[in-house]
VEXVO-620111 format. One record per residue: x, y, z of N, C-alpha, C in turn; residue in one letter. Coordinates in nm, 2 decimals, padded with zeros to 4 digits. Each point is the difference from the previous one (the first is absolute). Layout:
BEGIN
(rec (X; Y; Z); (X; Y; Z); (X; Y; Z); 'a'),
...
This chain:
BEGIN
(rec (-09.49; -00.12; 08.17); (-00.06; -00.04; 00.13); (-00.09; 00.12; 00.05); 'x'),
(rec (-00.15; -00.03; 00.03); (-00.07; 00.10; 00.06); (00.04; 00.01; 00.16); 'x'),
(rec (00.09; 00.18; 00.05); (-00.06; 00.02; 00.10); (-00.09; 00.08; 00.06); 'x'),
(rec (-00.09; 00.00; -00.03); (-00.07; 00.08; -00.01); (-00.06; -00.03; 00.18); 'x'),
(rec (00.03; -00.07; 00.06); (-00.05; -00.07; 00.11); (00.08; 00.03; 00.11); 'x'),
(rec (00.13; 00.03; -00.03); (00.10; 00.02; 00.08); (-00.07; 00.13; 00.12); 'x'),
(rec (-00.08; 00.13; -00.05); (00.05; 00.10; 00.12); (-00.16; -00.10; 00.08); 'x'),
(rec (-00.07; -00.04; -00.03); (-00.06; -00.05; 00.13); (00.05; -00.13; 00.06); 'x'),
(rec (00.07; -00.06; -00.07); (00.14; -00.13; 00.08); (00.10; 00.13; 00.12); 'x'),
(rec (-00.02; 00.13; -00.11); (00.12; 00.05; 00.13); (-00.08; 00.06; 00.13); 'x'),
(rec (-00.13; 00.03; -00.04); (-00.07; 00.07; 00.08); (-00.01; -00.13; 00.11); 'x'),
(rec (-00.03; -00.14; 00.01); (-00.02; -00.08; 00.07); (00.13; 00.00; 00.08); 'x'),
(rec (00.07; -00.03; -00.09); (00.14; 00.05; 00.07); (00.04; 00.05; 00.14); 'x'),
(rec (-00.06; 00.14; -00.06); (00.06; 00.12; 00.12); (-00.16; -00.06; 00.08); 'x'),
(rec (-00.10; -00.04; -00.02); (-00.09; -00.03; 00.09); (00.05; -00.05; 00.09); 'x'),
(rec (00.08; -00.12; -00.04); (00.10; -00.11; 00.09); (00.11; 00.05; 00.07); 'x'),
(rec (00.02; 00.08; -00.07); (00.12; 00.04; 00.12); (-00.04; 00.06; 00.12); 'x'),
(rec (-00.11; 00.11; -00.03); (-00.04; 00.08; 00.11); (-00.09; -00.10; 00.10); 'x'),
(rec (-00.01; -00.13; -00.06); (-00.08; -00.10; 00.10); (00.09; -00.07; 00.09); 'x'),
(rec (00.14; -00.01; -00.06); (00.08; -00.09; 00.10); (00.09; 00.14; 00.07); 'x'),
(rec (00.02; 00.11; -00.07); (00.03; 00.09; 00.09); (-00.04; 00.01; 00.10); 'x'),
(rec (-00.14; 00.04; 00.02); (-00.09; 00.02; 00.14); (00.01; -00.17; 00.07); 'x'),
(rec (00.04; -00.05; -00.03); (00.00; -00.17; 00.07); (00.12; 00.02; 00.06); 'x'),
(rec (00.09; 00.05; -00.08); (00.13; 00.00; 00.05); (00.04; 00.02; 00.12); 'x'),
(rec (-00.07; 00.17; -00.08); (00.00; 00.08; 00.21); (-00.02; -00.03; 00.10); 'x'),
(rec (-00.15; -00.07; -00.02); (-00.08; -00.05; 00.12); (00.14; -00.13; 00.03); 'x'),
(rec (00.02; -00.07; -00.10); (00.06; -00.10; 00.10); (00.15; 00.08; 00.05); 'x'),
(rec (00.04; 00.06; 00.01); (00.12; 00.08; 00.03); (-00.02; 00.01; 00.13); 'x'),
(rec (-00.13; 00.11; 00.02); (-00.05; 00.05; 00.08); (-00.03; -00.11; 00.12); 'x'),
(rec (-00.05; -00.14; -00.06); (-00.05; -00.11; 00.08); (00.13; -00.05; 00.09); 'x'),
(rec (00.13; 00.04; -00.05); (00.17; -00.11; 00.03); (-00.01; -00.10; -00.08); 'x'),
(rec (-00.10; -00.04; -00.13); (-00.02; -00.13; -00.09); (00.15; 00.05; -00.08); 'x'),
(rec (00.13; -00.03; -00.04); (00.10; 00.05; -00.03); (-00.01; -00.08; -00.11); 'x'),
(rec (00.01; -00.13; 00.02); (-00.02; -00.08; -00.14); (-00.07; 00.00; -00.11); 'x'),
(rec (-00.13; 00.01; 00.06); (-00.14; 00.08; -00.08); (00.04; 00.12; -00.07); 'x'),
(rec (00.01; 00.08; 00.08); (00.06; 00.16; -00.02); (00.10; -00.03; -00.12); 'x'),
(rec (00.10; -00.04; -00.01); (00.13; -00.06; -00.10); (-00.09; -00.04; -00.14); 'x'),
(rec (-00.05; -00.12; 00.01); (-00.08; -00.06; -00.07); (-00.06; 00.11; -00.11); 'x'),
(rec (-00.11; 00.06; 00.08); (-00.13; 00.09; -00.09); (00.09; 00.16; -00.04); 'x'),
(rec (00.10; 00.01; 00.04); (00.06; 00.09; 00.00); (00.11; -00.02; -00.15); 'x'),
(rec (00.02; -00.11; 00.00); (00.11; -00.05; -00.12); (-00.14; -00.03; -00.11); 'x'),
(rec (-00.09; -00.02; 00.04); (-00.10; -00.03; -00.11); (-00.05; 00.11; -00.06); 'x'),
(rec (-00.01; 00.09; 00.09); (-00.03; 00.17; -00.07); (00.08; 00.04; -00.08); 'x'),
(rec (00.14; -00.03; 00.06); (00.15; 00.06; -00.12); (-00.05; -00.07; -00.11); 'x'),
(rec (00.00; -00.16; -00.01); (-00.01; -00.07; -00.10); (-00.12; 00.07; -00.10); 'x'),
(rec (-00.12; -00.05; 00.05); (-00.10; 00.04; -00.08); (00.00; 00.21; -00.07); 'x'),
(rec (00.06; 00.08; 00.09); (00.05; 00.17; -00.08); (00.10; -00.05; -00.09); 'x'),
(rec (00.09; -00.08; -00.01); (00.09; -00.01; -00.07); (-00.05; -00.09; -00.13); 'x'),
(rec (-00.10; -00.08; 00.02); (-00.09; -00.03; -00.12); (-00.05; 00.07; -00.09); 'x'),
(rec (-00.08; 00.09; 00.08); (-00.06; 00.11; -00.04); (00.06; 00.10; -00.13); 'x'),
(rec (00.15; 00.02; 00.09); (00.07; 00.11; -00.05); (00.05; -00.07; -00.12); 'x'),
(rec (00.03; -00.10; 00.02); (00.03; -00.14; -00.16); (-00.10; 00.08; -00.13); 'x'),
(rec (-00.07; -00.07; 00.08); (-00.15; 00.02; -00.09); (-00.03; 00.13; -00.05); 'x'),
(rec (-00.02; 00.12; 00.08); (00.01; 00.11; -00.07); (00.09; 00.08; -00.13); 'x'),
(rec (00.14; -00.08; 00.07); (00.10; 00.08; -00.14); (-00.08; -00.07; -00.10); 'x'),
(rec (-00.04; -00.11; 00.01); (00.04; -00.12; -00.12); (-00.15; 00.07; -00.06); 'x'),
(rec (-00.08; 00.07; 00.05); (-00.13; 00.05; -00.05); (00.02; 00.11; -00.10); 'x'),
(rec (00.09; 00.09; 00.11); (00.01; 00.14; -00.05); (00.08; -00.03; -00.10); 'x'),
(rec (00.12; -00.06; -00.03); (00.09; -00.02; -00.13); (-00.10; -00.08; -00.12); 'x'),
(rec (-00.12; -00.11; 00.05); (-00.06; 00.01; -00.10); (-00.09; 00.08; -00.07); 'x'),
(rec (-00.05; 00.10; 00.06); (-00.08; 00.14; -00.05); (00.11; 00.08; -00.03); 'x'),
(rec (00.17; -00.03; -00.03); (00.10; 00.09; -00.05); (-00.04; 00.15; 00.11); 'x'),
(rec (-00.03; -00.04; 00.15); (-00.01; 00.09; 00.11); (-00.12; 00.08; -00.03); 'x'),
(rec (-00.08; 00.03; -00.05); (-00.12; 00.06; -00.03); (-00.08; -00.02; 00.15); 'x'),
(rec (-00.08; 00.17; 00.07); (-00.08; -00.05; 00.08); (-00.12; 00.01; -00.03); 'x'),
(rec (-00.11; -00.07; 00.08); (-00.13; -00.01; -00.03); (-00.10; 00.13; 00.09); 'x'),
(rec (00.02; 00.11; -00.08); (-00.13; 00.11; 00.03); (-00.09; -00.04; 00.10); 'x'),
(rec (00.00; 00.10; 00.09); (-00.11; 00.02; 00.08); (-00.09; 00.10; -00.07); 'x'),
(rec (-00.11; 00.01; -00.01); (-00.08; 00.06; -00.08); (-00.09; 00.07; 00.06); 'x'),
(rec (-00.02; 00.02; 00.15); (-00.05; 00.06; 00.06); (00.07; 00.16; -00.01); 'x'),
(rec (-00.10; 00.12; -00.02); (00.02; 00.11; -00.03); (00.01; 00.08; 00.16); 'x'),
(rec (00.04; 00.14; 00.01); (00.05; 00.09; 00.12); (00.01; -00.06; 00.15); 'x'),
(rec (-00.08; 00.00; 00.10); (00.06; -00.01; 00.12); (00.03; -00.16; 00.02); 'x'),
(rec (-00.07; -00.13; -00.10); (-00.02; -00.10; 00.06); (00.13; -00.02; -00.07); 'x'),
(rec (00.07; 00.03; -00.12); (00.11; -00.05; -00.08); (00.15; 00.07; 00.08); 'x'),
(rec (-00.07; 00.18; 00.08); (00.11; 00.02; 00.08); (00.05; -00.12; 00.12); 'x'),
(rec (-00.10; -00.04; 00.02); (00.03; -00.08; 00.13); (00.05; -00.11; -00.03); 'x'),
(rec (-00.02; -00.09; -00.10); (00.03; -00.08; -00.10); (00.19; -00.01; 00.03); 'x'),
(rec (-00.01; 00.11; -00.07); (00.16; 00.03; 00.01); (00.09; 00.04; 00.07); 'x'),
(rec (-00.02; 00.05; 00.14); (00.05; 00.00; 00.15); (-00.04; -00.14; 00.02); 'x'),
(rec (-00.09; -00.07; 00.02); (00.03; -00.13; -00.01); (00.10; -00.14; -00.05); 'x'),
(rec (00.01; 00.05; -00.08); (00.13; -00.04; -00.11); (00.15; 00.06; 00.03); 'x'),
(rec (-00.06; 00.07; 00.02); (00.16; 00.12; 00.07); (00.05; -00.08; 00.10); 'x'),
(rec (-00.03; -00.02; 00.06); (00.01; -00.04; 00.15); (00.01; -00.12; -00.01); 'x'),
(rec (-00.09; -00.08; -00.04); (00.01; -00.14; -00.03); (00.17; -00.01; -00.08); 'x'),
(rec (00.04; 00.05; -00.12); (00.07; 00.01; -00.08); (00.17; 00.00; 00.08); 'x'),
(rec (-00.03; 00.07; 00.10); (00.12; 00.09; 00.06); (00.05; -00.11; 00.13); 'x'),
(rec (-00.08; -00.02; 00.06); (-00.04; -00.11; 00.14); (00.06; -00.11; -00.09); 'x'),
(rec (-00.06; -00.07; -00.07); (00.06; -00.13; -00.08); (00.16; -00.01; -00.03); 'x'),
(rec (00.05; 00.10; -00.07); (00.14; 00.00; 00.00); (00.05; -00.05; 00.15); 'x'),
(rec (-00.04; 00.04; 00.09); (00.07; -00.03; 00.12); (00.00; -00.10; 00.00); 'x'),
(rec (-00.14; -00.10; -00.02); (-00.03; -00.10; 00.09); (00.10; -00.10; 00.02); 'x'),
(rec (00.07; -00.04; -00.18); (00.10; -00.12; -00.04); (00.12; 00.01; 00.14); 'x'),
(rec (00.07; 00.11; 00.00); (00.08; 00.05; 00.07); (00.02; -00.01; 00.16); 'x'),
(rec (-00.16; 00.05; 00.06); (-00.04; -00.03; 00.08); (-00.01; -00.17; 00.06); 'x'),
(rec (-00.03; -00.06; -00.05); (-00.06; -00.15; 00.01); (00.11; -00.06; -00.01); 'x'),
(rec (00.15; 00.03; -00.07); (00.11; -00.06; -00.02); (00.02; 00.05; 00.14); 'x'),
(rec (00.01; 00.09; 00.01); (00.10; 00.04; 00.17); (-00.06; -00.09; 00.11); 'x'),
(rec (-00.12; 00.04; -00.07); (-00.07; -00.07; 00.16); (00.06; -00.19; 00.03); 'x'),
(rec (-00.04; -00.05; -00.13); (00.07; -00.14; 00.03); (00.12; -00.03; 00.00); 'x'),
(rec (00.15; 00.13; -00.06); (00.15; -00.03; 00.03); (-00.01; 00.01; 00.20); 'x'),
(rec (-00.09; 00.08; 00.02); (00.00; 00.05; 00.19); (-00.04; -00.12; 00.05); 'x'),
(rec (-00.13; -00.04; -00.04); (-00.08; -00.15; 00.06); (00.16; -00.10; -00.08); 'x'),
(rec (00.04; -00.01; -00.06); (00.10; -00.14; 00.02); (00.13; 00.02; 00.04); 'x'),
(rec (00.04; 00.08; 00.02); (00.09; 00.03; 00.10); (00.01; 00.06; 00.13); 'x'),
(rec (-00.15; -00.05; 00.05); (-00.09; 00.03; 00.18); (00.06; 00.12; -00.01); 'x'),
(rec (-00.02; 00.12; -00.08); (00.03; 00.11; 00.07); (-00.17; 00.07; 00.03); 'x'),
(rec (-00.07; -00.07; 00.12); (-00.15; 00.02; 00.00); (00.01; 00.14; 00.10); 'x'),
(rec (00.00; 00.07; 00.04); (00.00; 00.12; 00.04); (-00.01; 00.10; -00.14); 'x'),
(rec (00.14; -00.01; -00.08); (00.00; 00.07; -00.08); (-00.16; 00.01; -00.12); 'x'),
(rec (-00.02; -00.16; -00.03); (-00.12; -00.05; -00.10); (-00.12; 00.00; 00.11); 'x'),
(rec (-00.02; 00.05; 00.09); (-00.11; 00.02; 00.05); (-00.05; 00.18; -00.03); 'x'),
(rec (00.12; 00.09; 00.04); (-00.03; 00.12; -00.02); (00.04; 00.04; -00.16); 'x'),
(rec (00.05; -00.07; -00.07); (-00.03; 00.02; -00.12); (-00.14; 00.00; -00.08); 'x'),
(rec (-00.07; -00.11; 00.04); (-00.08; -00.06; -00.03); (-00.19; 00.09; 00.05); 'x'),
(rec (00.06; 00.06; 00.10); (-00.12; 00.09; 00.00); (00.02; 00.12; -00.10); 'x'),
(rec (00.11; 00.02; -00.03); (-00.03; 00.09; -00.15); (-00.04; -00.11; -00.10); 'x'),
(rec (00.05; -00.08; -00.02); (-00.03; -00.07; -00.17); (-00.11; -00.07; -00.01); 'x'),
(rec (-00.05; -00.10; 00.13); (-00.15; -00.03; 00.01); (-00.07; 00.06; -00.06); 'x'),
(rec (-00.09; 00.12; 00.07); (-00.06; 00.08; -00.10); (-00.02; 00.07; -00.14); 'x'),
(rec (00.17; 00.03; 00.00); (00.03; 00.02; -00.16); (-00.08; -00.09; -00.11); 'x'),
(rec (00.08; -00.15; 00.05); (-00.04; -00.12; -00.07); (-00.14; -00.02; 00.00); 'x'),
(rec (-00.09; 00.02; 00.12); (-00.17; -00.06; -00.02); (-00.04; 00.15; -00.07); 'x'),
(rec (00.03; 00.12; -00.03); (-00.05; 00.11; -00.04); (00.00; -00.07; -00.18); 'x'),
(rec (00.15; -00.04; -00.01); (00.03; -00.04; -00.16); (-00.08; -00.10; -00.03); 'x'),
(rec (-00.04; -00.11; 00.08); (-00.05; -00.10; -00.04); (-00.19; 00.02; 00.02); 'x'),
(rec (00.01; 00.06; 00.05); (-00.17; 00.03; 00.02); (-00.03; 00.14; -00.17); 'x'),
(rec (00.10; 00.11; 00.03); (-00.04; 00.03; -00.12); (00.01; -00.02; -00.12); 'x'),
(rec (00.08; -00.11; -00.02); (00.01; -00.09; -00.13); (-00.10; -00.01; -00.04); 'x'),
(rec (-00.10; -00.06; 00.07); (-00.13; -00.07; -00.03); (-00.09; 00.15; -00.02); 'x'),
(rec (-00.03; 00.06; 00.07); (-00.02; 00.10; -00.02); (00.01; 00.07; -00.16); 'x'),
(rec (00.11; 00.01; -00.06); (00.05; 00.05; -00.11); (-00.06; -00.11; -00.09); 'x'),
(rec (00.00; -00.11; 00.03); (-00.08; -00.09; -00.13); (-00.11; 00.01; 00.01); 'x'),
(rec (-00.07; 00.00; 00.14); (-00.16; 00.05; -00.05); (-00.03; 00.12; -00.03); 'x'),
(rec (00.08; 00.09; 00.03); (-00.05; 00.12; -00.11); (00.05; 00.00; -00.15); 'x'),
(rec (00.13; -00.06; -00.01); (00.03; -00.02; -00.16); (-00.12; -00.12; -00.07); 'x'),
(rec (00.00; -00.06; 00.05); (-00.13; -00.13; -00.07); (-00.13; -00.04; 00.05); 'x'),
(rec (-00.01; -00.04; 00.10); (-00.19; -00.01; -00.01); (-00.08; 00.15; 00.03); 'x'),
(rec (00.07; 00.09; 00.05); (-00.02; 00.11; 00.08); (00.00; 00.15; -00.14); 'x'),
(rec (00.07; -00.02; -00.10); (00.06; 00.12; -00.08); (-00.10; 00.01; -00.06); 'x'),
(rec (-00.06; 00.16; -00.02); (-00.09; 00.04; -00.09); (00.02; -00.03; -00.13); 'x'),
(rec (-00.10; 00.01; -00.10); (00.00; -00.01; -00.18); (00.12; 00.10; -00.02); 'x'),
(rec (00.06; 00.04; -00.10); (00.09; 00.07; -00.04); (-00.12; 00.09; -00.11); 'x'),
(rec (00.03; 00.18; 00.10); (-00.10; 00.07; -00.10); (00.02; 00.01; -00.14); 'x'),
């Protein structure tokens, strides 16, 4: 089975999440609670696709990553990018579970001030997702 297709299936992905993330908020922000519920379970769902998708990538390259090929300051940056991206993501699964054990058992005080930490976390992970695939694929220099 070719996947050769999968990191821009995942990049759309994290596209999507960071699109119903920011929907999320705004309806949070609005009192739309149902809405808010809604795009908010759709974001878990669709990261949690994602993260499907990725092992099932990386175990088919037997984990191998794909070179950034850009040389000194652009490839440093490259990789504080990744760093951070890399580090932030571990959280997010963890984060995103808390938040919806607090949202279903109305503990909303608690999942509101949680949630201004992991928000961000989460749209930083899902925005640089995309990010990391267009520099790994349409974006990555020839290999010197």
């Amino acid at each position: 089975m070719d996947l050769s297709q999968l990191p821009a299936v995942n990049a759309g992905l994290n596209a999507t999440a960071a699109t119903l993330l920011l929907f999320g908020r705004a309806a949070a922000r609005r009192g739309r609670e149902q809405l808010h519920r809604r795009l908010m379970t759709s974001a878990f769902a669709v990261s949690t696709l994602f993260l499907v998708f990725y092992v099932v990538h990386k175990a088919a390259r037997d984990f191998q990553n794909t070179p950034f090929n850009a040389q000194g300051a652009a490839h440093v940056a490259y990789l504080v990018l990744l760093a951070s991206h890399v580090v932030l993501a571990i959280s997010v699964p963890v984060l995103a579970i808390r938040l919806i054990r607090l949202a279903v058992t109305g503990r909303r005080a608690q999942h509101r001030r949680l949630a201004r930490v992991a928000w961000p976390i989460w749209m930083y992970v899902s925005v640089t997702g995309v990010a990391i695939y267009l520099l790994l694929y349409p974006l990555n220099p020839v290999a010197a």
